[in-house]
N, C-alpha and C positions, 0 to 999 in steps of 0.2 A: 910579118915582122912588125913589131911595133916602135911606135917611133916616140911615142911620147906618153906616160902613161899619169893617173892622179885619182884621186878620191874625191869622192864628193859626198857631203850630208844631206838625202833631202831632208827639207822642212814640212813634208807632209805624209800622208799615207804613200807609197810608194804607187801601187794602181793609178789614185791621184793625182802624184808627180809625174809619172811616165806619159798619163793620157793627156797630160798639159801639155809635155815636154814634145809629145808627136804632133800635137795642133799647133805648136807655137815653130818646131822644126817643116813642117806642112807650110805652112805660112810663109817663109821663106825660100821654100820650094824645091824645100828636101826629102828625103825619105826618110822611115825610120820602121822599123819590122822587129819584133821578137815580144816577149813578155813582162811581167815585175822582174822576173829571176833575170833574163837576160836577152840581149838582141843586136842590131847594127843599126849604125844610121850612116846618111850620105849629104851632102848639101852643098849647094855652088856657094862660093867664094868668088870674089873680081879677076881672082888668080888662078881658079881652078876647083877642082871639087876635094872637098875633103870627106874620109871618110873613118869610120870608128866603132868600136862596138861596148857595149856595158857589160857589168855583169856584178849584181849583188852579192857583195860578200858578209854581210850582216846588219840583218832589220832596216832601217834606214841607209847604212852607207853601203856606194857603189862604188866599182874602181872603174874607169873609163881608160879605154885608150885608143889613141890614135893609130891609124895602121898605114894611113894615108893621107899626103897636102901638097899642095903646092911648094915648091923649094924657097921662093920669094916670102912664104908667108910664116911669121914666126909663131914657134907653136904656144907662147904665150897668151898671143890673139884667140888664135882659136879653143883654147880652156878657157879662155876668159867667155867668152861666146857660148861655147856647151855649157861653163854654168850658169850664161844667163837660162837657157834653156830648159834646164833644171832646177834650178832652183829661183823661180822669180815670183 
């Protein structure tokens, strides 16, 4: 069930953006699995773990969505947050 969904434009090769995207989610000491075309990721929050998966819908944009968070945490945060992720 998805709880929250949105798009995003990378700003770069997509491979490029993704391979960031898993060092920069890694860092914070998350996971993240799948390929350019699509995958999931997971990562702690103060509140709990949130989790989500992508999936390119054309050349650069992806549509993300949330599957899972915390109830405390608003899901504004957390798109704010995956697009640092991706696009920084």
């Amino acid at each position: 069930m998805a709880l929250h969904r949105f798009v995003i434009l990378l700003n770069k090769e997509p491979e490029i953006a993704l391979k960031d995207a898993e060092n920069e989610i890694r860092k914070a000491g998350g996971t993240i699995n799948g390929n350019s075309k699509e995958g999931a990721f997971s990562g702690p929050t103060p509140l709990g773990h949130v989790r989500g998966s992508y999936k390119q819908i054309h050349d650069y944009e992806y549509e993300i969505i949330i599957t899972d968070k915390p109830f405390l945490l608003p899901v504004s945060t957390i798109e704010s947050e995956v697009r640092r992720f991706f696009i920084h």
